[in-house]
PDB file of N, CA, C and O in Angstrom:
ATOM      1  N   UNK A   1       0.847  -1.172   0.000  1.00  0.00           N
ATOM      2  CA  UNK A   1       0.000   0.000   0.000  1.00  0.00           C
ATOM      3  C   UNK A   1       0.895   1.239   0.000  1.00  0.00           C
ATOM      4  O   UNK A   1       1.696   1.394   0.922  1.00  0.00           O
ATOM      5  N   UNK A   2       0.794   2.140  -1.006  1.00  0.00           N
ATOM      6  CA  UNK A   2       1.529   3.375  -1.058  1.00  0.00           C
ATOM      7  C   UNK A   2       1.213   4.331   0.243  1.00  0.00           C
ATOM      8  O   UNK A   2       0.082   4.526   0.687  1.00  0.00           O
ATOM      9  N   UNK A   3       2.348   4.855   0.734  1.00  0.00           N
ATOM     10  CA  UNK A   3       2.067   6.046   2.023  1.00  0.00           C
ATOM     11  C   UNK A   3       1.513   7.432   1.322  1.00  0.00           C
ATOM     12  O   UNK A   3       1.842   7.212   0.156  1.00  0.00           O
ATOM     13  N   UNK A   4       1.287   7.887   1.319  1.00  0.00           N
ATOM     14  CA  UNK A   4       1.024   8.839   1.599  1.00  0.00           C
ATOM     15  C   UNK A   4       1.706  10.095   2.259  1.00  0.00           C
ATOM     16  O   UNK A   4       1.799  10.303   3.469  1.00  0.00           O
ATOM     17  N   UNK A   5       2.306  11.137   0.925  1.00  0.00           N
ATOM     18  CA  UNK A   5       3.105  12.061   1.167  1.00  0.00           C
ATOM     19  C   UNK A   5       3.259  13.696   1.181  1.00  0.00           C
ATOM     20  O   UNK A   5       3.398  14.395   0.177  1.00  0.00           O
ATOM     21  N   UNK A   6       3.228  13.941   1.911  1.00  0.00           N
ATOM     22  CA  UNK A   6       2.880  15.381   1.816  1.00  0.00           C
ATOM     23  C   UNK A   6       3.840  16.421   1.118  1.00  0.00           C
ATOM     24  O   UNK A   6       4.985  16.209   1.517  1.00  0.00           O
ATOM     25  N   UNK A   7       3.796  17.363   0.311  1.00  0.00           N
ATOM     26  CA  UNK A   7       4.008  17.841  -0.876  1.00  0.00           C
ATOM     27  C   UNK A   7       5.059  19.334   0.719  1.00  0.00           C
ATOM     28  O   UNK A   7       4.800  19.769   1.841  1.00  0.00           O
ATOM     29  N   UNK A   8       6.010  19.448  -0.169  1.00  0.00           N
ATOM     30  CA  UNK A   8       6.971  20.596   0.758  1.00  0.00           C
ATOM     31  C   UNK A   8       6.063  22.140   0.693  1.00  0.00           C
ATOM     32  O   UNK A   8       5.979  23.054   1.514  1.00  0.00           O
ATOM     33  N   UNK A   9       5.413  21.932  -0.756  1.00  0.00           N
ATOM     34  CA  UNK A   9       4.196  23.094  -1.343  1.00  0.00           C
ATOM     35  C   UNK A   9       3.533  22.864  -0.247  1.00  0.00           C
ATOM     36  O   UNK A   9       2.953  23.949  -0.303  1.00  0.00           O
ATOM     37  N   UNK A  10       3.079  22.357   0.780  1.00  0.00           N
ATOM     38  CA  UNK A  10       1.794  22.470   1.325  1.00  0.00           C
ATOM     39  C   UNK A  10       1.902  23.794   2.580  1.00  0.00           C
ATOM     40  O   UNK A  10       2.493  23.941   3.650  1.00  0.00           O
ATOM     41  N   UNK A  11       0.770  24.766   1.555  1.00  0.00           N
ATOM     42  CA  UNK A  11       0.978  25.900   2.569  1.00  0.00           C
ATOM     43  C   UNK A  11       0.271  25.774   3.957  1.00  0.00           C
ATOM     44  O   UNK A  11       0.348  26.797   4.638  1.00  0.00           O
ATOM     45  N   UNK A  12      -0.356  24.798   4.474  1.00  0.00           N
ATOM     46  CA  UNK A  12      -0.961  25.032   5.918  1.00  0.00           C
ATOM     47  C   UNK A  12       0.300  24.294   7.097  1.00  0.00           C
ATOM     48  O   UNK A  12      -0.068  24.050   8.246  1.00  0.00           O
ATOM     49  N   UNK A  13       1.624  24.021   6.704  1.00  0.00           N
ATOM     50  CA  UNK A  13       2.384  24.300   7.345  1.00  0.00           C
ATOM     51  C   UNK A  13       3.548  25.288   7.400  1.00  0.00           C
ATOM     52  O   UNK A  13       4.415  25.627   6.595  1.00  0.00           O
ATOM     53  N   UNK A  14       3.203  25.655   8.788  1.00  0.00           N
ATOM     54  CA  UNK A  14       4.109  26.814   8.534  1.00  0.00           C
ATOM     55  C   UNK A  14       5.411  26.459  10.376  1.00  0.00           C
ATOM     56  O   UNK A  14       5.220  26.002  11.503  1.00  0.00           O
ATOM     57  N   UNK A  15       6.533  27.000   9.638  1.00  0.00           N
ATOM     58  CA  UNK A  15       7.508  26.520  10.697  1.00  0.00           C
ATOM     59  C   UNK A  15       7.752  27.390  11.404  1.00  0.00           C
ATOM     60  O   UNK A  15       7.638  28.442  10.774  1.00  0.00           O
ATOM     61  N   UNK A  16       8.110  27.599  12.663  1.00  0.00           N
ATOM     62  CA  UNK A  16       8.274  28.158  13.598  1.00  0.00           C
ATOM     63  C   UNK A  16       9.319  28.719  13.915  1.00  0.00           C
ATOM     64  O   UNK A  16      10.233  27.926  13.693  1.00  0.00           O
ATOM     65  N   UNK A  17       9.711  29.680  14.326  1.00  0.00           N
ATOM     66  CA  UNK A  17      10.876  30.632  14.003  1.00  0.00           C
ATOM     67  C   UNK A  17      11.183  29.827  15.856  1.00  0.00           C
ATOM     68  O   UNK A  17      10.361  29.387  16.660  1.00  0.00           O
ATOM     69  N   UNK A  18      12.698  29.934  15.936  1.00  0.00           N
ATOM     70  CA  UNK A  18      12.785  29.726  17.367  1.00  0.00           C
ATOM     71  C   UNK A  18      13.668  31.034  17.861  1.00  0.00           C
ATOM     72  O   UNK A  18      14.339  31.559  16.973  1.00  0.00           O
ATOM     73  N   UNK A  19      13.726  31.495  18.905  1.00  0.00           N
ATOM     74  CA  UNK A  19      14.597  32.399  19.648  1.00  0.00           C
ATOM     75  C   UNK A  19      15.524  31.370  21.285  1.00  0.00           C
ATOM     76  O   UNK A  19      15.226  30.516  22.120  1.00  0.00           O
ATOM     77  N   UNK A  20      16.671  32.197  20.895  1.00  0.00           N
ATOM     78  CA  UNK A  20      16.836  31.092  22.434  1.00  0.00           C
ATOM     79  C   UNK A  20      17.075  32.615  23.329  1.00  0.00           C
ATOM     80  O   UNK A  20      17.028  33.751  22.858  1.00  0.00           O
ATOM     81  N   UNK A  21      17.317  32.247  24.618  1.00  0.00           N
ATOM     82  CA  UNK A  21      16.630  33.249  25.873  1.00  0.00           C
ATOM     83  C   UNK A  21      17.840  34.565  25.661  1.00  0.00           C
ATOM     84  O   UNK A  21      17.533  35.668  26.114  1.00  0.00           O
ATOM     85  N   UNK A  22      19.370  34.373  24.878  1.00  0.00           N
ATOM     86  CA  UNK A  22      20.058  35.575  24.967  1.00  0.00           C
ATOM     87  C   UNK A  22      19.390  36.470  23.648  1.00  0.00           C
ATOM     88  O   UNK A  22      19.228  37.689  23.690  1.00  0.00           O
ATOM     89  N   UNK A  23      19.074  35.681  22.583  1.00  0.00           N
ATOM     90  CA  UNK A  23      18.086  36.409  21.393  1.00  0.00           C
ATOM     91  C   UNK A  23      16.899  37.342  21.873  1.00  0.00           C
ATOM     92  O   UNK A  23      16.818  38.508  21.488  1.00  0.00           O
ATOM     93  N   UNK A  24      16.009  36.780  22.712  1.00  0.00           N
ATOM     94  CA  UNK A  24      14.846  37.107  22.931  1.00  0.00           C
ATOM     95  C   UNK A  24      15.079  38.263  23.858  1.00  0.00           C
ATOM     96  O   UNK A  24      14.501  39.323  23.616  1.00  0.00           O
ATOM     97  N   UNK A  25      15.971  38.147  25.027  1.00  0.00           N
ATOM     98  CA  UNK A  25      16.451  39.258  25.746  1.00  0.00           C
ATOM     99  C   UNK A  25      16.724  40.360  24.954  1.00  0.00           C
ATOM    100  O   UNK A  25      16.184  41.464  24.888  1.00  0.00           O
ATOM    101  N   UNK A  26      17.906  39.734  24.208  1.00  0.00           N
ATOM    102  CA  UNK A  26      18.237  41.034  22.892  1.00  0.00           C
ATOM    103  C   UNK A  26      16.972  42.031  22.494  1.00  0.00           C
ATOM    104  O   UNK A  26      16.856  43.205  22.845  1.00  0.00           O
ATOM    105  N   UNK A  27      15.825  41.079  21.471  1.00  0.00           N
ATOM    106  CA  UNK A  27      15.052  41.691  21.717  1.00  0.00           C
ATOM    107  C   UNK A  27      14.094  42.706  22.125  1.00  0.00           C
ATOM    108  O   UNK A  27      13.387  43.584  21.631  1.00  0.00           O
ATOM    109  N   UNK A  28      14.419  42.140  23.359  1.00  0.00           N
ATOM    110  CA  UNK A  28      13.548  42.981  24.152  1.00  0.00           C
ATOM    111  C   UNK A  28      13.770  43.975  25.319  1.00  0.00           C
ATOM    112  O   UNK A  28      13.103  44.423  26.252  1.00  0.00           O
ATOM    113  N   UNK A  29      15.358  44.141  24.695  1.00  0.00           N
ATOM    114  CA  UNK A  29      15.827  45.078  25.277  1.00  0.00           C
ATOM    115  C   UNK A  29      16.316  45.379  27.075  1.00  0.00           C
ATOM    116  O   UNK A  29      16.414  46.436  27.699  1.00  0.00           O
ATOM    117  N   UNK A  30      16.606  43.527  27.614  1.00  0.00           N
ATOM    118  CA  UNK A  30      16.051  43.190  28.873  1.00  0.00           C
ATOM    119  C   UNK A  30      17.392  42.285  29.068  1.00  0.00           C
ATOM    120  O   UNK A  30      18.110  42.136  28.080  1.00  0.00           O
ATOM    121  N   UNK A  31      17.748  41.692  30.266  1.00  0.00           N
ATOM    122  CA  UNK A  31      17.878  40.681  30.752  1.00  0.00           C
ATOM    123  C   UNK A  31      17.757  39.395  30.684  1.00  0.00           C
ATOM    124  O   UNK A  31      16.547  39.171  30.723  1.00  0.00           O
ATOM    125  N   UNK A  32      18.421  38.275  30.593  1.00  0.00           N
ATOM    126  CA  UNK A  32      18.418  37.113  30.310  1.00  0.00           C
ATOM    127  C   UNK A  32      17.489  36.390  31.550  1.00  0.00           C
ATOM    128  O   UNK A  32      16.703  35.457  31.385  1.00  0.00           O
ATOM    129  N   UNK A  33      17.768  37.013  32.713  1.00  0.00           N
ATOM    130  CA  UNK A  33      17.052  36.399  33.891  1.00  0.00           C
ATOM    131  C   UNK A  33      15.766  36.945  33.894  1.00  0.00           C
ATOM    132  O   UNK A  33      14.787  36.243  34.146  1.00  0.00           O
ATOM    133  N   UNK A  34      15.657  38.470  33.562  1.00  0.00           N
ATOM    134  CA  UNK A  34      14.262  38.404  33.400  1.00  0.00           C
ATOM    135  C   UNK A  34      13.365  37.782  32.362  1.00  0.00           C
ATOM    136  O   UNK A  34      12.144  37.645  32.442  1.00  0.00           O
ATOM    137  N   UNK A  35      14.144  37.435  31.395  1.00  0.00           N
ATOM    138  CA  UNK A  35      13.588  36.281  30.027  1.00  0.00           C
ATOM    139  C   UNK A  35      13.163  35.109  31.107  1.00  0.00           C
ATOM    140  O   UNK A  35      12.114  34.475  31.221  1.00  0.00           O
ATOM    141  N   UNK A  36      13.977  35.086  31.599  1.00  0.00           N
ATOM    142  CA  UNK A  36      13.719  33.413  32.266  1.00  0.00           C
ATOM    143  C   UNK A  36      12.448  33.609  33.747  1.00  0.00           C
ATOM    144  O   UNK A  36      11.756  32.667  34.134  1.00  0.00           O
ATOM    145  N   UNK A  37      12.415  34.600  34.181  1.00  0.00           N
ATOM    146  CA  UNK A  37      11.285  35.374  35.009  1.00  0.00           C
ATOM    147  C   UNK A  37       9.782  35.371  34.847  1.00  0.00           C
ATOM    148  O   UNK A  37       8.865  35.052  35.604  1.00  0.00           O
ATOM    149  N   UNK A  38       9.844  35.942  33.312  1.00  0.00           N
ATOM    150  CA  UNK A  38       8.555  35.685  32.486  1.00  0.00           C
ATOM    151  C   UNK A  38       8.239  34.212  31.840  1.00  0.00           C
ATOM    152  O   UNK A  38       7.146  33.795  31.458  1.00  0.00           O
ATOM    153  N   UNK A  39       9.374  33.613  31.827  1.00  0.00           N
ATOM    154  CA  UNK A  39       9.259  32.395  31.181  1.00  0.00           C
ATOM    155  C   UNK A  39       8.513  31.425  32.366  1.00  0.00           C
ATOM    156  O   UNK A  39       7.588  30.709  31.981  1.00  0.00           O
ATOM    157  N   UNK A  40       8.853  31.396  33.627  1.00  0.00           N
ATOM    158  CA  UNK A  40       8.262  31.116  34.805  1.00  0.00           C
ATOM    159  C   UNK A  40       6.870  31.320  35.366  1.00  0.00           C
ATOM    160  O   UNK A  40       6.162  30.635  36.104  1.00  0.00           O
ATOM    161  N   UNK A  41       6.692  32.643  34.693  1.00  0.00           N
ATOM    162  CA  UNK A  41       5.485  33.085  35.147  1.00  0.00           C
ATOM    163  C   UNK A  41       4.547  32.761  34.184  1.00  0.00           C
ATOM    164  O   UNK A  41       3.467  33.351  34.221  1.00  0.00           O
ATOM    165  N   UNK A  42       4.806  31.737  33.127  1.00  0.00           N
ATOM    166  CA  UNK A  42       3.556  32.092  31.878  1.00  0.00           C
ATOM    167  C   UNK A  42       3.146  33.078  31.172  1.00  0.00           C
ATOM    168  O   UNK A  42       2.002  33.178  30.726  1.00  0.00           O
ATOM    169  N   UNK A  43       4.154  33.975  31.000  1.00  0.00           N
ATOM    170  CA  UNK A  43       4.368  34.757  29.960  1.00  0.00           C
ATOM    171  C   UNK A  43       4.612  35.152  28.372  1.00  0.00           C
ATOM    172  O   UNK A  43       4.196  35.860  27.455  1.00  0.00           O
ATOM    173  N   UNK A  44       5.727  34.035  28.784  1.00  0.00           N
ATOM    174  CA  UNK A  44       5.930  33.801  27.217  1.00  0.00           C
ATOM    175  C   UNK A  44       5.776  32.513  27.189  1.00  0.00           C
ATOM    176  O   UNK A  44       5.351  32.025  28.236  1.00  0.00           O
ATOM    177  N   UNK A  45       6.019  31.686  26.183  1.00  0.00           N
ATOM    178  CA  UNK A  45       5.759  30.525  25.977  1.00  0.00           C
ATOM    179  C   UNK A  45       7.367  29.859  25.677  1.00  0.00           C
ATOM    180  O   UNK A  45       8.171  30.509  25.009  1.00  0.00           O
ATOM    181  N   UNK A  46       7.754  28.375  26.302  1.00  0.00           N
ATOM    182  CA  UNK A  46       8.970  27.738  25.657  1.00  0.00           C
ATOM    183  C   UNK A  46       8.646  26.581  25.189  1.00  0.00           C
ATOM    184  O   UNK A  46       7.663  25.876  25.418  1.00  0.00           O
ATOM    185  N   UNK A  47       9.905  26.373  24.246  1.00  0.00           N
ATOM    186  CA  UNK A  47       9.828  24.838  23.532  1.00  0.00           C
ATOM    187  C   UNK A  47      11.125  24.416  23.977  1.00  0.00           C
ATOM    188  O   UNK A  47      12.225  24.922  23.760  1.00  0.00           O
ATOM    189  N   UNK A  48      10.835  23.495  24.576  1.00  0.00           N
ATOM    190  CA  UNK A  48      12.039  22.170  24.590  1.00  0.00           C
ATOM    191  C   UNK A  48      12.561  21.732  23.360  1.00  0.00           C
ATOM    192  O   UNK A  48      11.972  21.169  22.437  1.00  0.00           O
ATOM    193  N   UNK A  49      14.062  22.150  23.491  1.00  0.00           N
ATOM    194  CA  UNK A  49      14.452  21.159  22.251  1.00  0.00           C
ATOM    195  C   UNK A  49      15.800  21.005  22.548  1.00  0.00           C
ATOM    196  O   UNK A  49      16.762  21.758  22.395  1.00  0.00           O
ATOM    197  N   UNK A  50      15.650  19.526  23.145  1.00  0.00           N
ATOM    198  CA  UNK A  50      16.689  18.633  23.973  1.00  0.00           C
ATOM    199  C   UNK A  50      17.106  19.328  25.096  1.00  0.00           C
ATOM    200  O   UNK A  50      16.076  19.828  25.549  1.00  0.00           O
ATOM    201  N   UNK A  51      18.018  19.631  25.779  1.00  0.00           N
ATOM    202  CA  UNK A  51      18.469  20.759  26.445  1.00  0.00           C
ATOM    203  C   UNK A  51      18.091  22.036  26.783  1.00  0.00           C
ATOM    204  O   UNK A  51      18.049  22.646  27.851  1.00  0.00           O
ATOM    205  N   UNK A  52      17.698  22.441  25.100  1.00  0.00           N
ATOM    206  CA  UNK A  52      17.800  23.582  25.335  1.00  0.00           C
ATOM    207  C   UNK A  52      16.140  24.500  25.145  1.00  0.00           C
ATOM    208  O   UNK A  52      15.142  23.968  24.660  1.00  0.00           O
ATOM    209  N   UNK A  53      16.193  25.830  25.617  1.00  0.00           N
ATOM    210  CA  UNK A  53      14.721  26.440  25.778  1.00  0.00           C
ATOM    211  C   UNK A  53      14.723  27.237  25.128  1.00  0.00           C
ATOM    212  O   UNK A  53      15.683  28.005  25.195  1.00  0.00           O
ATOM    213  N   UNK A  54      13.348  27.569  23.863  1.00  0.00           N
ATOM    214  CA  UNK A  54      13.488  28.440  22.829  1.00  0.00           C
ATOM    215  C   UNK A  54      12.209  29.113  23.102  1.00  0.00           C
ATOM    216  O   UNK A  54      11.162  28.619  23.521  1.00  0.00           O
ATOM    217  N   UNK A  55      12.409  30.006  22.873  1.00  0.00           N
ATOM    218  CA  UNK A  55      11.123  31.118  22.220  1.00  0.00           C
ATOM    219  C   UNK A  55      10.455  31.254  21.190  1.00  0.00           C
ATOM    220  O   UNK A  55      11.037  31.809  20.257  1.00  0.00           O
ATOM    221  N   UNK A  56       8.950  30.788  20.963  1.00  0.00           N
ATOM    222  CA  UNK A  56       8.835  31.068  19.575  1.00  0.00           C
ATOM    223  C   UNK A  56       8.655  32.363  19.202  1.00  0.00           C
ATOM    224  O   UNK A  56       8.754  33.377  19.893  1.00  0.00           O
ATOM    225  N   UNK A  57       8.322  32.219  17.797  1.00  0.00           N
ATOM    226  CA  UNK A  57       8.144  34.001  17.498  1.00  0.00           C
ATOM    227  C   UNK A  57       6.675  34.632  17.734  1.00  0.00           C
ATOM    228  O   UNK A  57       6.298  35.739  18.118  1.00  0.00           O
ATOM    229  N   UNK A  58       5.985  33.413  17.324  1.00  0.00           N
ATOM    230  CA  UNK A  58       4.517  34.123  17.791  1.00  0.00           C
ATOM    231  C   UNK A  58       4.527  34.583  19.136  1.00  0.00           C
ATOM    232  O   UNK A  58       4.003  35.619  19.547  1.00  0.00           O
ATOM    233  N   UNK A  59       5.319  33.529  19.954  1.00  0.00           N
ATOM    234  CA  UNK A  59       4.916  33.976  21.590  1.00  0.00           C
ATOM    235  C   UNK A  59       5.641  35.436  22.000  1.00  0.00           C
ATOM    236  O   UNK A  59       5.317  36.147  22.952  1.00  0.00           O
ATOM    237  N   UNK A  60       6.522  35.645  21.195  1.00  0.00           N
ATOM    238  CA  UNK A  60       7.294  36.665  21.575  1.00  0.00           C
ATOM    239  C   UNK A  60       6.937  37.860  20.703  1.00  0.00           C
ATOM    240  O   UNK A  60       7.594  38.886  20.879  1.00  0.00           O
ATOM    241  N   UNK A  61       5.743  37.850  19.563  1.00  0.00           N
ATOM    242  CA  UNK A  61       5.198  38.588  19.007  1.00  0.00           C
ATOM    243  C   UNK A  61       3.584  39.014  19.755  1.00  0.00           C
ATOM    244  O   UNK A  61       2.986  40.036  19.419  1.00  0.00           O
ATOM    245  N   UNK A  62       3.162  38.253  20.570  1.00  0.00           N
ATOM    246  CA  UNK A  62       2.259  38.310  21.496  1.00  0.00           C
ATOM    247  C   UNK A  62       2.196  39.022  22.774  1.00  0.00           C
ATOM    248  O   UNK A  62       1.379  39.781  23.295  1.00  0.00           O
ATOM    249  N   UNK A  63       3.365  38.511  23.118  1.00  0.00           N
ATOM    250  CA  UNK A  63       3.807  39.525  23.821  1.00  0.00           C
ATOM    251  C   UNK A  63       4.532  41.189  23.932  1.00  0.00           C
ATOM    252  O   UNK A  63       4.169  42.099  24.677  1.00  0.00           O
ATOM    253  N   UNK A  64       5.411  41.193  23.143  1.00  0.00           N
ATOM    254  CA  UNK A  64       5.111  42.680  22.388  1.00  0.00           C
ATOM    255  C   UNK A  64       3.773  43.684  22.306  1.00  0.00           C
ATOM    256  O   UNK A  64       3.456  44.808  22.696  1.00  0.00           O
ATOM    257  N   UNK A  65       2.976  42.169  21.282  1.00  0.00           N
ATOM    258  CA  UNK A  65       1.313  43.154  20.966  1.00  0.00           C
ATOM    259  C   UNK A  65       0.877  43.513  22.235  1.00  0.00           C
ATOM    260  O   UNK A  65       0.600  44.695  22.437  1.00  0.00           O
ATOM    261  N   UNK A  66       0.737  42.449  23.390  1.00  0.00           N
ATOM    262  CA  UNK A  66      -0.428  43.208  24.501  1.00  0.00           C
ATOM    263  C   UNK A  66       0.593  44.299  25.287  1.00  0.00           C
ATOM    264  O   UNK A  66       0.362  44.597  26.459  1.00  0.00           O
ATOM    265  N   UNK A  67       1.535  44.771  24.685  1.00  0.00           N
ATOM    266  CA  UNK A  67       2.375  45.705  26.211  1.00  0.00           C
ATOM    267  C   UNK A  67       3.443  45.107  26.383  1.00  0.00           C
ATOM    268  O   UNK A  67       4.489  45.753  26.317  1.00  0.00           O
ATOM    269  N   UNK A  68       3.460  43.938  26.607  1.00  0.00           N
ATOM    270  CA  UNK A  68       4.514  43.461  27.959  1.00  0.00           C
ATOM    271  C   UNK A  68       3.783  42.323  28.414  1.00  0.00           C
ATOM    272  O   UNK A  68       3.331  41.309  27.882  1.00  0.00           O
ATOM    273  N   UNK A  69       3.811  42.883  29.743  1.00  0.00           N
ATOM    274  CA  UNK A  69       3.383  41.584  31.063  1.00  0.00           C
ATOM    275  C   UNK A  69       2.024  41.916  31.005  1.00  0.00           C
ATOM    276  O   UNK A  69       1.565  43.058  31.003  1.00  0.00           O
ATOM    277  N   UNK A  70       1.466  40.969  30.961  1.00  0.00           N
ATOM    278  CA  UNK A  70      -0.155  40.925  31.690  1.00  0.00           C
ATOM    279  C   UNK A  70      -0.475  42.394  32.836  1.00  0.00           C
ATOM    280  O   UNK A  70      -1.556  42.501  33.415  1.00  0.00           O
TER     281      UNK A  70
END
């Protein structure tokens, strides 16, 4: 039975930009510990990947949009 393959064209995926916590600080014009502050508090959002903790861009574009912090 042939699998079934999904075409690289297929626009309803879209990939995720990652930031890791000295990027995102950069950013945002801040602190690495306070990256990791908000990251604690449910602020921004992280992804595990192996080791290490990334930022996506939406989450860090979300945050921007409302202000800041909650």
């Amino acid at each position: 039975m042939p699998r079934e393959v999904q075409s690289s064209n297929d626009r309803s995926f879209k990939a995720a930009r990652l930031h890791s916590v000295r990027q995102t600080a950069d950013a945002l014009a801040t602190s690495q510990r306070t990256i990791w502050r908000l990251l604690g508090q449910g602020e921004l959002e992280k992804v595990q990947v192996g080791r290490s903790v990334r930022i996506t861009s939406e989450s860090l574009d979300a945050f921007i949009a409302r202000g800041g912090a909650k």
